[in-house]
C-alpha positions, -999 to +999 in steps of 0.1 A: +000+000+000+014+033-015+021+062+012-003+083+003-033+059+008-022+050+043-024+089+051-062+085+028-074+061+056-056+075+083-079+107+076-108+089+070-109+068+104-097+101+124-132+114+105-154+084+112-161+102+149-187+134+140-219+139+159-250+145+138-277+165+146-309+146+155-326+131+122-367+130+136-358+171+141-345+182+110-353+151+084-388+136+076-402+105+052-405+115+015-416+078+006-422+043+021-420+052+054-423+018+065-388+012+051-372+035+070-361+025+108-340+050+130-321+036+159-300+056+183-279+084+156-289+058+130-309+052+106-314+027+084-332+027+048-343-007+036-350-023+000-368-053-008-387-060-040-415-044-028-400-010-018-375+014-015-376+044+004-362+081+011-356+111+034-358+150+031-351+178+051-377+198+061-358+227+055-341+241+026-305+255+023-283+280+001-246+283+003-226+263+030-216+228+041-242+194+044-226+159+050-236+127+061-218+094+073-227+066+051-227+030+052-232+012+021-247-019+014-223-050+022-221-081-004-237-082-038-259-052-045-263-052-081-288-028-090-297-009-061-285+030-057-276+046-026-285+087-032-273+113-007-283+148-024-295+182-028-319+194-044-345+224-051-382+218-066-393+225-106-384+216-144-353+242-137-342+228-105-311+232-089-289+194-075-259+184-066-261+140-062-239+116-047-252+082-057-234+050-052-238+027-074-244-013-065-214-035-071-214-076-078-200-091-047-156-087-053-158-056-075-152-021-064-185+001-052-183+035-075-201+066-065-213+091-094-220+128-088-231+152-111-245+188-108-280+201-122-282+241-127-312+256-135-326+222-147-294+215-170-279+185-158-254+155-175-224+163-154-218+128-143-182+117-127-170+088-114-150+076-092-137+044-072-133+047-035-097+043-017-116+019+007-144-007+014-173+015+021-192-013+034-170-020+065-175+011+078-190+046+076-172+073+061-183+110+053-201+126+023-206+170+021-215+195-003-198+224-002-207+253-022-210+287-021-211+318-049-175+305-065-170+264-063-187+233-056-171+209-036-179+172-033-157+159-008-155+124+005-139+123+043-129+159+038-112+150+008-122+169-024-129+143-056-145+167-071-149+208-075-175+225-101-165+260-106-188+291-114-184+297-148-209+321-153-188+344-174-188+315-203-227+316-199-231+284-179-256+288-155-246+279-116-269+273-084-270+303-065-302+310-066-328+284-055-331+269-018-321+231-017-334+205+005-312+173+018-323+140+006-314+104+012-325+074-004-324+036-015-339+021-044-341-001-074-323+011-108-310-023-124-315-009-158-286+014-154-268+014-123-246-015-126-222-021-158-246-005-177-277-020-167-262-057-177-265-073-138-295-070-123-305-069-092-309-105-072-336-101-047-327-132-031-302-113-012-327-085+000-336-069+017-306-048+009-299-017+040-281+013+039-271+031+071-272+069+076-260+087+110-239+117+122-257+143+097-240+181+099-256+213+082-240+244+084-262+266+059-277+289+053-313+283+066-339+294+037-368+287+067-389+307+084-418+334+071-397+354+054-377+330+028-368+360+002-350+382+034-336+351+043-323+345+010-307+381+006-290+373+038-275+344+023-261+365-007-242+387+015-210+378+004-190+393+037-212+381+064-211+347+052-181+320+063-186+302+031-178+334+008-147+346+026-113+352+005-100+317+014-132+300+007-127+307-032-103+279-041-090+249-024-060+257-005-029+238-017-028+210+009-070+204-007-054+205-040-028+183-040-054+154-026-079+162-052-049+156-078-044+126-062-078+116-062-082+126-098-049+105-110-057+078-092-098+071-091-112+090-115-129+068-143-153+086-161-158+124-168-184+139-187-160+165-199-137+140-216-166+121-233-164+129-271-190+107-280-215+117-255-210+151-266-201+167-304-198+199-289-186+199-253-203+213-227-187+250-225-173+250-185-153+219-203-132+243-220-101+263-208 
C-alpha cells in the first residue's frame, strides 16, 4: 500500500467520529416510510422488491456545508443505488447528487456525482473509492457557495465544479435546496450499464445513515426572500470569505491525487457523449 493511501485512511478513520444533529428534528419521510427504521444516531433505509424508500429535510439550504456518514450496502448489490443529495423543486431545479452505485459481490462500489443548474444537468463523474465503504462509515458534504462546488469524500475533495458564469453556464445560487437520502431499485442502469441485475434473493438490501452536519444557510422561516438576501451577502457569510474561493494547496494536492488515481469517467472527456462539449469543459 502506497504512502499516500495510508495517510487517505488515516484521515478517513480520524473522521469516522462526528456527531450528527438529531434526524426525527430536521429530516422527515418523503416515501415508504415503512422502510425507514432510526435507531439511536442511526438510521437505516431498507430495499426489498416491494419498496425502497427516502428522506428530506424539512428545511431548505443555500450556500454552505451538508454531509452525512454513510454506510453502504455489504455483499452483492447489483442494481440498487444509494443517493445522498441536494436538491431544489421544478423543471429548472437546482442538484448536486452523490449516488453509489451497486457492485457484484468482489468488484469495487463506485459513487457518481453530477451537478443540475437551473434544470441543466449531464455532469456525471465517477469515481472508485480508496476503501471498502461497506466496513465502515465514512463521510459525504457539499460544499458550495457563490465561486466552487465541492464534493468531498472524508474531507477530501474528488470533485470541484466551478462558477463559470462568465462562459454563460448557469450555476446554483439561486434556488433553496433540501437534503435527501434514499435507496432504491435502478438495475437498468446502475450496474455495468444496466447488464447485472438486481438479485432479490439477497434483499432486503440496508443502507445506514447517521452523524448528519448542516451548516447553511437556513432558507426557513416566514420570510424565505429576506432570508435569502441574507445568504447573498457575500462578507457576512463564512462560506464566501477570501480563502473560501479555491482549495487551499494541501486540498489541491489530494484532489490531484484523487483525480490521478480514481477517476474513471468524466463527462468533460466524453467525445462521444457530446459533439460539442459542454462550455465549463473548455479552458
Amino acid at each position: 500500500m502506497s504512502s499516500s493511501m495510508i495517510v487517505f485512511l488515516i484521515l478517513a478513520m480520524l473522521l469516522n467520529t462526528g456527531v450528527g444533529v438529531n434526524f426525527t428534528e430536521v429530516f422527515e419521510s418523503s416515501w415508504a416510510p415503512d422502510h425507514i427504521t432510526v435507531v439511536g444516531d442511526q438510521v437505516m433505509l431498507t430495499l426489498d422488491n416491494a419498496s425502497g424508500c427516502g428522506f428530506q429535510s424539512k428545511n431548505k439550504y443555500l450556500f454552505g456545508k451538508a454531509s452525512v456518514q454513510i454506510k453502504l450496502v455489504g455483499g452483492d448489490s447489483a442494481g440498487t443505488v444509494i443517493a445522498f443529495y441536494m436538491s431544489s423543486e421544478g423543471a429548472n431545479h437546482d442538484e448536486l447528487d452523490f449516488e453509489f452505485l451497486g457492485n457484484v459481490s468482489g468488484e469495487p462500489y463506485l459513487v457518481q456525482t453530477n451537478v443540475y443548474a437551473n434544470g441543466t444537468g449531464d455532469r456525471e463523474q465517477r469515481h472508485s473509492l480508496w476503501f471498502d465503504p461497506t466496513a465502515d462509515f465514512h463521510t459525504y458534504s457539499f460544499f458550495w457557495n457563490h465561486h466552487t462546488i465541492i464534493f468531498s469524500v472524508d474531507d477530501i475533495p474528488i470533485r470541484v465544479f466551478k462558477n463559470t458564469e462568465n462562459k454563460g453556464v448557469a450555476y446554483p445560487k439561486n434556488q433553496g435546496m433540501g437534503i435527501y437520502g434514499s435507496l432504491w431499485n435502478a438495475d437498468d442502469w446502475a450496474t455495468q450499464g444496466g447488464r447485472v441485475k438486481t438479485n432479490w434473493s439477497h434483499s432486503p438490501f440496508v443502507a445506514t445513515f447517521r452523524a448528519f452536519q448542516i451548516d447553511a444557510c437556513d432558507l426557513s422561516g416566514e420570510d424565505t426572500v429576506a432570508a435569502g438576501a441574507k445568504c447573498s451577502k457575500l462578507a457576512e457569510c463564512w462560506w464566501d470569505k477570501p480563502a473560501m474561493k479555491e482549495l487551499n494547496k494541501s486540498k489541491k494536492r489530494q484532489f490531484k491525487m484523487v483525480q490521478s488515481k480514481h477517476l474513471v469517467y468524466d463527462y468533460c472527456k466524453d467525445t462521444a457523449r457530446f459533439t460539442q462539449m459542454p462550455k465549463e469543459c473548455l479552458d
